[in-house]
TIROLUM-568076 format. One line per 10 residues: number of its first residue (from 1); for each residue x, y negated, z negated of C-alpha. Coordinates in steps of 0.001 Angstrom, whole numbers, plus 524288, in hexadecimal, padded with zeros to 5 digits. Example, Ala and Ser with C-alpha at 12.3 -4.5 7.8 and 13.67 -1.06 7.14 Angstrom:
1 = 8300C,81194,7E188 | 83566,80424,7E41C
END
This chain:
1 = 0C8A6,EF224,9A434 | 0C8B4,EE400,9A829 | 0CF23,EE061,9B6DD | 0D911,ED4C3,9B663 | 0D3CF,EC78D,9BAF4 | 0DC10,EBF71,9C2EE | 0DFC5,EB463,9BCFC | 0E230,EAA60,9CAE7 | 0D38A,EAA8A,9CE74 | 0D00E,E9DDC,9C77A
11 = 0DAE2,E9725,9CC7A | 0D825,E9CBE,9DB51 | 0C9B9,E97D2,9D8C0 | 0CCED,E8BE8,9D4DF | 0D941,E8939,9DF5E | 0CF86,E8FA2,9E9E7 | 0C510,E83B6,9E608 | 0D004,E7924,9E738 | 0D4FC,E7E28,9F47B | 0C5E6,E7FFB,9F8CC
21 = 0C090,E7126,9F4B6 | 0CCDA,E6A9C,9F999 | 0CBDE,E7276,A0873 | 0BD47,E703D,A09A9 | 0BD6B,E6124,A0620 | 0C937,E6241,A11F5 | 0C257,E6BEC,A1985 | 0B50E,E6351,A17F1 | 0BAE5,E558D,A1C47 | 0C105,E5CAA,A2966
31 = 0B5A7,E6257,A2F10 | 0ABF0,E57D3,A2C55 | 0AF8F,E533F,A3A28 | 0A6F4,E624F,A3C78 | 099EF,E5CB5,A389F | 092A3,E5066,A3A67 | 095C0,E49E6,A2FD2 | 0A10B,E430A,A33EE | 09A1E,E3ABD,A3EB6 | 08E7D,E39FB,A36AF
41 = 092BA,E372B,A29EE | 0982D,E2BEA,A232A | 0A739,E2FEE,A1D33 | 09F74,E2FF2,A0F01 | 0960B,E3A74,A158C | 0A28E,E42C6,A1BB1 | 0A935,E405B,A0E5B | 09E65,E4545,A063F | 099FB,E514C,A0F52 | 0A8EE,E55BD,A0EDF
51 = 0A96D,E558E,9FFF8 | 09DA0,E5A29,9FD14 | 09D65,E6620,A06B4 | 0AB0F,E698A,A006C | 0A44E,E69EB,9F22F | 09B0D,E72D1,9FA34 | 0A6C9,E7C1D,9FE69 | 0AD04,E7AD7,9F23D | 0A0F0,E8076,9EBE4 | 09FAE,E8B5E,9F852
61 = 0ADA1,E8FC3,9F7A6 | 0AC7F,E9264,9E7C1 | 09E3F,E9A29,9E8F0 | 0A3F5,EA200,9F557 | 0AFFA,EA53C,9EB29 | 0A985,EA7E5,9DFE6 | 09EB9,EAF95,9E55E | 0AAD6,EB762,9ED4D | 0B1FE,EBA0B,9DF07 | 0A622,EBE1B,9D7F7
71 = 0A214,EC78A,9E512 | 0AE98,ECC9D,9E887 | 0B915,EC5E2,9DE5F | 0BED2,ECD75,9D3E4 | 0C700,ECBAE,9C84A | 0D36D,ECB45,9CDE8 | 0D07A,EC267,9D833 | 0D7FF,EBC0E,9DDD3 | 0E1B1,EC420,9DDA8 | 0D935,ECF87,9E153
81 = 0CE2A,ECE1F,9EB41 | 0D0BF,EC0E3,9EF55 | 0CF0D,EC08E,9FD6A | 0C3B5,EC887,9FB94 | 0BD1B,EBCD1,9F4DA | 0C2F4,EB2A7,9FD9F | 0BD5B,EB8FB,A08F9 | 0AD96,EBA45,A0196 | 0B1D3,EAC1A,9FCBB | 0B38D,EA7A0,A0D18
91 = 0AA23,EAF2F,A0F31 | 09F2C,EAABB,A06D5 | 0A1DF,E9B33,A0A32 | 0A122,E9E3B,A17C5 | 094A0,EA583,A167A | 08F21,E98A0,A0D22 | 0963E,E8EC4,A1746 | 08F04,E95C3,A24C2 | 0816B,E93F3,A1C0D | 085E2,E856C,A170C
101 = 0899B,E81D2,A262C | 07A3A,E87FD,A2BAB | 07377,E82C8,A2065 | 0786B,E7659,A211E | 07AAE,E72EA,A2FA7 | 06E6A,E7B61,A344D | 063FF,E7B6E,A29C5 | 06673,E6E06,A21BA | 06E90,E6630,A2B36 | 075B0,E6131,A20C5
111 = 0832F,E6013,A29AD | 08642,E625D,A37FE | 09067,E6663,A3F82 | 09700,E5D90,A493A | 09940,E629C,A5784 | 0A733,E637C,A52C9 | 0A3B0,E6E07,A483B | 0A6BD,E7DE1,A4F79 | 09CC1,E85D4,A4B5A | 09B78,E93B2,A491E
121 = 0938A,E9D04,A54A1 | 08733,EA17E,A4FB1 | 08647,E9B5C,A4202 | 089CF,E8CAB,A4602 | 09109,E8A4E,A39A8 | 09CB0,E7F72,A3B0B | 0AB73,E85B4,A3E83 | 0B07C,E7D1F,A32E0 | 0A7F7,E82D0,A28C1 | 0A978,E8FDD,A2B19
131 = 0B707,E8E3A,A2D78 | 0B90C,E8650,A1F7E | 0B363,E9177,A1998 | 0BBA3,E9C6D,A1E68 | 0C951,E938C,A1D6E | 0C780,E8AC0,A1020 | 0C3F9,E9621,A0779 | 0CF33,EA142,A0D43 | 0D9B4,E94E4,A0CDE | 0D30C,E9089,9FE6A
141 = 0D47C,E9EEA,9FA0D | 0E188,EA237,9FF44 | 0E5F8,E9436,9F8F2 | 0E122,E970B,9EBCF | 0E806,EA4F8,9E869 | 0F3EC,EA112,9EFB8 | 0FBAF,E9D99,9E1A6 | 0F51D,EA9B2,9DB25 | 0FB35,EB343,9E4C4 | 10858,EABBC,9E41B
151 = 10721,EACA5,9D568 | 10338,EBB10,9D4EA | 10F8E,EBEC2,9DF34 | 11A82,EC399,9D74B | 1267D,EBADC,9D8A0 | 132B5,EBFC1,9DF28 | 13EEA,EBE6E,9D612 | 148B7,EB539,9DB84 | 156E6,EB8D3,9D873 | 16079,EAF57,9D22D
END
């Protein structure tokens, strides 16, 4: 006995990416004010850090949802299961993101935060982060099934 696949997950995948690139390139150029950067760089610098850390997300928000559909995904998804995988998906770029914000503020000192950057008690990782992580993939994921749901709702007759 086979299951039934669903047929929307490509085109949640794929809507999810858009919505994810275009709200981390946004996301990126508003809190560069966070870090110091944007006293310390020249606008190439701020241009270039903004682009290429959203390539970086990009690349974070599809492993975190690939690695969530192959975990805890199933063959139905998204119709079945899906806010199971949106919450390991979250999950597992916030979890990357906290080690990404140590590594490279602590250990490398490849960025800094400005004194305008809120940072999180105990693990001193930047507000903006953290938050990005928990808001851009929820709002991505919520985005990208929104027309499979209205497809898959039966339509109410209308009378003449």
């Amino acid at each position: 006995m086979t299951e039934a696949h669903d047929p929307n997950w490509l085109a949640v995948v794929r809507r999810y990416l858009v919505f994810i690139a275009s709200a981390n390139l946004i996301w990126e150029f508003a809190h560069i004010p966070l870090y110091t950067i944007w006293k310390e760089g020249t606008a190439g610098e701020i241009a270039f850090a903004a682009i290429h850390c959203t390539g970086g997300d990009v690349l974070i928000a599809l492993s975190a949802l690939m690695a969530s559909l192959v975990i805890v995904g199933g063959p139905r998804w998204p119709s079945e299961g899906f806010w199971r995988v949106g919450g390991m998906t979250v999950a597992g770029g916030l979890a990357y993101t906290i080690f990404s914000e140590w590594l490279n503020t602590e250990i490398r000192g490849a960025w800094a935060y400005s004194g305008l950057m809120p940072t999180l008690p105990l693990i001193d990782a930047g507000l903006a982060p953290f938050a990005q992580w928990i808001v851009l993939p929820f709002a991505g994921l919520y985005w990208a099934r929104r027309p499979v749901l209205a497809h898959s709702q039966p339509q109410r007759m209308r009378s003449p």
